[in-house]
LUMLUMMAR-699329 format. One record per residue (C-alpha): residue in three letters; residue number from 1; x, y, z. Coordinates in steps of 0.5 Angstrom, whole numbers, plus 500, padded with zeros to 3 digits. Example, Ala and Ser with C-alpha at 12.3 -4.5 7.8 and 13.67 -1.06 7.14 Angstrom:
REC   res     n     X     Y     Z
REC   Ala     1   525   491   516
REC   Ser     2   527   498   514
# end
This chain:
REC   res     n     X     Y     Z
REC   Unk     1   469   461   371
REC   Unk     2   470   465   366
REC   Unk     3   474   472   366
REC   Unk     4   468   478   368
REC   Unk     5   466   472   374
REC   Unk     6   473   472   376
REC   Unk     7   474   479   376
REC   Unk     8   467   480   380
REC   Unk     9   469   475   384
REC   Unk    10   475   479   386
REC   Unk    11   471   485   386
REC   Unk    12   467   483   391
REC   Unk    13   473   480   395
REC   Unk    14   476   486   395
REC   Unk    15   470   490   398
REC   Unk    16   470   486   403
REC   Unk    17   477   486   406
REC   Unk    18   476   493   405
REC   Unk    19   470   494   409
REC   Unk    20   472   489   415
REC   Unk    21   479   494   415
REC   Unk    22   474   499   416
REC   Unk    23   471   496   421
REC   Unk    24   477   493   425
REC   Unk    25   479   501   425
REC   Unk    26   473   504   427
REC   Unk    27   473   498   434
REC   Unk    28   480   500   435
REC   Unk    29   479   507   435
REC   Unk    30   473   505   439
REC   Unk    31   477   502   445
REC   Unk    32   479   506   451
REC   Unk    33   485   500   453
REC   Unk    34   492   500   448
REC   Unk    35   493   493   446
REC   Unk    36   500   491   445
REC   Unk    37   504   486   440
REC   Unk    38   509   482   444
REC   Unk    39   514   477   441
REC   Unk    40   518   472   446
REC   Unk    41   524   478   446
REC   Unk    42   519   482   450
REC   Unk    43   519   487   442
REC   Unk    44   513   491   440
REC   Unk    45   511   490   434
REC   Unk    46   504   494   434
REC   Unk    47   500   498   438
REC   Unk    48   493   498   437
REC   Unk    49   487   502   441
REC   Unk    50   488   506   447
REC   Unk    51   485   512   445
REC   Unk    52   482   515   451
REC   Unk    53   488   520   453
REC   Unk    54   484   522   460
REC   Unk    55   488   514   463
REC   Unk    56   494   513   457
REC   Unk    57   498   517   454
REC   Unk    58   500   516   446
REC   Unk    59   504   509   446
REC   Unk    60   505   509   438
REC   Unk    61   512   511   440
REC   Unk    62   513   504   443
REC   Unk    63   513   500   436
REC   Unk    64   519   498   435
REC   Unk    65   522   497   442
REC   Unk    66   523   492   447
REC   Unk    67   522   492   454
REC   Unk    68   529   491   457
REC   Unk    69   531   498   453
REC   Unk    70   525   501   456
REC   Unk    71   524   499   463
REC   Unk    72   528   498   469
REC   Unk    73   532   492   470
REC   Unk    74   526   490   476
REC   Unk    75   519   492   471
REC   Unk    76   523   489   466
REC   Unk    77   523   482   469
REC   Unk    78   516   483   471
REC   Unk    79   514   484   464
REC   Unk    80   518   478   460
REC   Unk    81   516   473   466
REC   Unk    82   509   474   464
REC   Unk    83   510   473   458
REC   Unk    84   513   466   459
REC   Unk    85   508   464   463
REC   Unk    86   503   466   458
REC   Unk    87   506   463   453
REC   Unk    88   509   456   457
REC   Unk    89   501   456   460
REC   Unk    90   498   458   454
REC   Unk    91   492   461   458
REC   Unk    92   491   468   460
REC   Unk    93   496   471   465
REC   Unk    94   494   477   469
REC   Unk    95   499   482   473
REC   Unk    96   498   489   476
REC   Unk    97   504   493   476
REC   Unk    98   505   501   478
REC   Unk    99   509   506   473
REC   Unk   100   511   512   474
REC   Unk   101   517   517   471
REC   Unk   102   523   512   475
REC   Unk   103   520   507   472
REC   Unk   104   523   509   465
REC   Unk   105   531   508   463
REC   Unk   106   530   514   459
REC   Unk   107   527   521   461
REC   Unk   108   520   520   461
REC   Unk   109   514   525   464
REC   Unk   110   508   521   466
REC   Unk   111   504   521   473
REC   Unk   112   504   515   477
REC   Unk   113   499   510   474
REC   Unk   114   497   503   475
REC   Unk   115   495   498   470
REC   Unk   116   493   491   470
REC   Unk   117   495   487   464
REC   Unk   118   491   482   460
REC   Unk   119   496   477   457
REC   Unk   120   493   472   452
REC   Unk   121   498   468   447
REC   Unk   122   497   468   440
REC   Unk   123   496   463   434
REC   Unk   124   499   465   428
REC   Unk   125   500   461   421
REC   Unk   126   508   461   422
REC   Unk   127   508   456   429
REC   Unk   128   516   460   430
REC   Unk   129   513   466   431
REC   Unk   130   511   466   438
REC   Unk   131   506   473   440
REC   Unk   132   502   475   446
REC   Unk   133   497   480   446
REC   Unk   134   497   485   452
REC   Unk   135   491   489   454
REC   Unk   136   493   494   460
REC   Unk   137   488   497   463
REC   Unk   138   489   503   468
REC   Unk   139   486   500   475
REC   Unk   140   489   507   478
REC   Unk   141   483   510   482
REC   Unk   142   481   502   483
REC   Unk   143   488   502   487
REC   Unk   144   486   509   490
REC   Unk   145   480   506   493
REC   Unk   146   483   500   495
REC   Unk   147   488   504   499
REC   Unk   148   484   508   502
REC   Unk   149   479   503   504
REC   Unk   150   485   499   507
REC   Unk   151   487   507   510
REC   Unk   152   481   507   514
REC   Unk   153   480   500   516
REC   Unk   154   487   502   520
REC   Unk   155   486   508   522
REC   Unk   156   482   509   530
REC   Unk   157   476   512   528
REC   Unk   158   476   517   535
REC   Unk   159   483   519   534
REC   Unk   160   485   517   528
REC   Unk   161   491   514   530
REC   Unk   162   493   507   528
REC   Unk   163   489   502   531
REC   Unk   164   490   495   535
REC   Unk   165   488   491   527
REC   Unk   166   495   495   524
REC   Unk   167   499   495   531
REC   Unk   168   498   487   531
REC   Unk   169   500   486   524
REC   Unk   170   506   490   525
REC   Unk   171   509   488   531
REC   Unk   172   509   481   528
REC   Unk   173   512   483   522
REC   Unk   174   517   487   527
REC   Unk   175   518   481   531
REC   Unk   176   520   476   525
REC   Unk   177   525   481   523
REC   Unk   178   528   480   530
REC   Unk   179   528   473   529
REC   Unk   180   532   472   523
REC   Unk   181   536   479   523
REC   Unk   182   536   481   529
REC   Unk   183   532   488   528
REC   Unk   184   531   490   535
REC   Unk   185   525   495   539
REC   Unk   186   521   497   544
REC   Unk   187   515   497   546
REC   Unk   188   511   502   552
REC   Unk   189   504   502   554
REC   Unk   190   501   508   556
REC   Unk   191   494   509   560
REC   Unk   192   491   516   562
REC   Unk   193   491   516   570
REC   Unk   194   484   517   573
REC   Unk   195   481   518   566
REC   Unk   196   474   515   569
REC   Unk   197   474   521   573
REC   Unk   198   475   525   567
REC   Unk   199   468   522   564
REC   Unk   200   465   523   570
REC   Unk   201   466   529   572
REC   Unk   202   466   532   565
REC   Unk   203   463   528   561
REC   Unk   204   464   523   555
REC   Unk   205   465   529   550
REC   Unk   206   471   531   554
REC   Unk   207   474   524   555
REC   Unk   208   474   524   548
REC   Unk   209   476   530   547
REC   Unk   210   482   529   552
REC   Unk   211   484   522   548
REC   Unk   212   484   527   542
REC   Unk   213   489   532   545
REC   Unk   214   494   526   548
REC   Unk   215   494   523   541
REC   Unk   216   496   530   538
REC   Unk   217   501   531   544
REC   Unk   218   505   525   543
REC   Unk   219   504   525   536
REC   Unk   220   508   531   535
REC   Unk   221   513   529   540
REC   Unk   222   515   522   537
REC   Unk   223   519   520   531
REC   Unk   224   517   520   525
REC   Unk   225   519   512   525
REC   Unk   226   516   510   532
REC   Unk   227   509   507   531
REC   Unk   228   504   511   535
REC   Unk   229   497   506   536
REC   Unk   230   490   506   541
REC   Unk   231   490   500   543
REC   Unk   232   483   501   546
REC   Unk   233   480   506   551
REC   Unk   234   485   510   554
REC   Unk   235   491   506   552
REC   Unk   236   495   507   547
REC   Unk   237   502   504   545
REC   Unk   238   508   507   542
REC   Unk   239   513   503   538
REC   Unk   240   521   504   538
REC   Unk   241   524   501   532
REC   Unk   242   531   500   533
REC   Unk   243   532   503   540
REC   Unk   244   533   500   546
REC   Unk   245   529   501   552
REC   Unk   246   534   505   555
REC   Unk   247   534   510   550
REC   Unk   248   527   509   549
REC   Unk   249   526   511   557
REC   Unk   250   529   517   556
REC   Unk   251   524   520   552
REC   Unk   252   518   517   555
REC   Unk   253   521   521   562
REC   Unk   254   521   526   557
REC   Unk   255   515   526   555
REC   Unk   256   511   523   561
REC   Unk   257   514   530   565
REC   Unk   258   511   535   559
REC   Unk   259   504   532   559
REC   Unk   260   504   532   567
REC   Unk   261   506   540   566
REC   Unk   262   500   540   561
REC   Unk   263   493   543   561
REC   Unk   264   488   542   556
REC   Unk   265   482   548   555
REC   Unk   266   476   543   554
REC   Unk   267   470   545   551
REC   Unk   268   467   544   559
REC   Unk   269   473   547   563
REC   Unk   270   480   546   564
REC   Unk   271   483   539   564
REC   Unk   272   489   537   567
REC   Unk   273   491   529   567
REC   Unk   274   497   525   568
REC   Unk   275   500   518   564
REC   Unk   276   503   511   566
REC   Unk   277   508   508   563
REC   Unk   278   511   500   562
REC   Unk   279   517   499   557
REC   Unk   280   520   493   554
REC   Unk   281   524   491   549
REC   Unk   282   523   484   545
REC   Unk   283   527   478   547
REC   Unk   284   528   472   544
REC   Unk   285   523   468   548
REC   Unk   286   517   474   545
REC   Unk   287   514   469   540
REC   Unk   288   508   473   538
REC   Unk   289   504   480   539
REC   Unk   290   501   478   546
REC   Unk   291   507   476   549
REC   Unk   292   511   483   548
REC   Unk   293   505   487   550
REC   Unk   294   503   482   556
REC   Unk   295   510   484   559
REC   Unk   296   509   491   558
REC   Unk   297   501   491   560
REC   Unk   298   505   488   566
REC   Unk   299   509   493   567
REC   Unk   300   504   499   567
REC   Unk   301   500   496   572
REC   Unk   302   506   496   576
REC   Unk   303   507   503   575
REC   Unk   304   501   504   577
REC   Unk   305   500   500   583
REC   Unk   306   507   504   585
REC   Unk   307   502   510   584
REC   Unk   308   502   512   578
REC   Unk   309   505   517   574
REC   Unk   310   511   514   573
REC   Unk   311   515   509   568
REC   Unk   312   517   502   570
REC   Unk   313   521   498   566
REC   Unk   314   520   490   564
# end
């Protein structure tokens, strides 16, 4: 080969490079996701893509930096624990994580956003260096849509109250921190008395409108920490965190007392009704939702057989 074909050969070769450099700029302005370059140390050494500033904001300022001097202590551990994994499985590794202004060591404005990154470990020439590239994907609204879909699963549809689904889980998650620390609460039944008679001589539209009316009366009255659930038709329970029964009957008799005073202007007329109650508190042979709620639906038939509006304590 002589000089004119080594020097074409060059030519054409530089053209090429030239033409794939153009290519690659133009996917990476293309793509919407950022895609990080990541060494073991948790150290950016490049940004690329992320162009779409409706779901990221300019990350170019992370070139350079590591993820300890960034992100908080508890972000931070997350992120290099992925990376390892990452690089010790040599697979694609993925994690969702939410970031919101808290989450920066220093001040940084941005709204609370949620991503899932995509890790892939990266062949190099130099077997030492030791890269992984990192795909976040904003998965905000698909979040957003998760919560609200689990919000309405949760949520009675008549009254919007949390339902007897959400109470089973918290109960039980109450009851295994009683178990191991001791965390204590109570629990009450509350059915409307005669509430059959409210249907029958009102009509179903006004029962449900009297369910609404209680739901918003005791709502309003209860802590913001108590737990206040349909069970199912007219019965509702209230939960007490941290409150014995004793504490919790004072409100109760509170309560109780405001709802007999109570009258309800109901599409249909003037309603007027009155509450039974039974209280308990957890005790250490409660090894499930059922059996707390059992020795408090005792209680309320109890009060009910002793005439009704009143509050009997288990």
């Amino acid at each position: 080969m002589n000089f004119e074909q080594v020097r074409d050969e060059l030519k054409q070769a530089s053209s090429s490079i030239a033409l794939l450099e153009q290519e690659l700029s133009i996917l990476f302005t293309a793509l919407p996701d950022p895609i990080f370059i990541i060494d073991v140390n948790g150290c950016y050494l490049e940004v690329l893509a992320g162009n779409s500033r409706e779901l990221y904001l300019d990350s170019n300022y992370l070139r350079g930096k590591c993820i300890k001097d960034l992100f908080s202590p508890e972000l931070g551990e997350s992120f290099m624990s992925a990376i390892h994994q990452a690089l010790e499985s040599k697979k694609l590794t993925l994690i969702e994580y939410e970031i919101s202004s808290d989450d920066f060591l220093q001040s940084h404005t941005t709204s609370s956003n949620w991503f899932q990154g995509r890790i892939v470990p990266l062949k190099t020439n130099n077997k030492a260096d030791r890269l992984v590239a990192w795909v976040a994907v904003n998965i905000t609204d698909r979040k957003q849509l998760e919560h609200q879909l689990k919000e309405l699963s949760q949520r009675d549809a008549l009254t919007g109250l949390l339902n007897r689904r959400y109470l089973q889980e918290d109960v039980t998650k109450r009851i295994a921190a009683y178990k191991r620390y001791k965390n204590s609460f109570s629990l009450a039944f509350l059915d409307i008395d005669y509430f059959k008679n409210i249907n029958d001589t009102f009509g179903h539209d006004t029962g449900d409108y009297v369910l609404k009316e209680l739901s918003l009366v005791v709502d309003k009255e209860k802590r913001e920490s108590d737990v206040f659930a349909r069970f199912g038709g007219e019965e509702f329970i209230l939960v007490f965190p941290d409150t014995s029964q004793n504490a919790a009957a004072v409100f109760l008799e509170r309560l109780r007392a405001l709802i007999e005073r109570l009258s309800f202007e109901t599409p249909t007329g003037e309603v007027t009704f009155t509450v039974s109650m039974g209280l308990t508190e957890i005790m250490e042979l409660d090894g499930d939702f059922d059996s707390i709620v059992k020795r408090a639906d005792k209680a309320l038939y109890e009060a009910k057989n002793q005439g009704r509006n009143r509050l009997v304590i288990a």
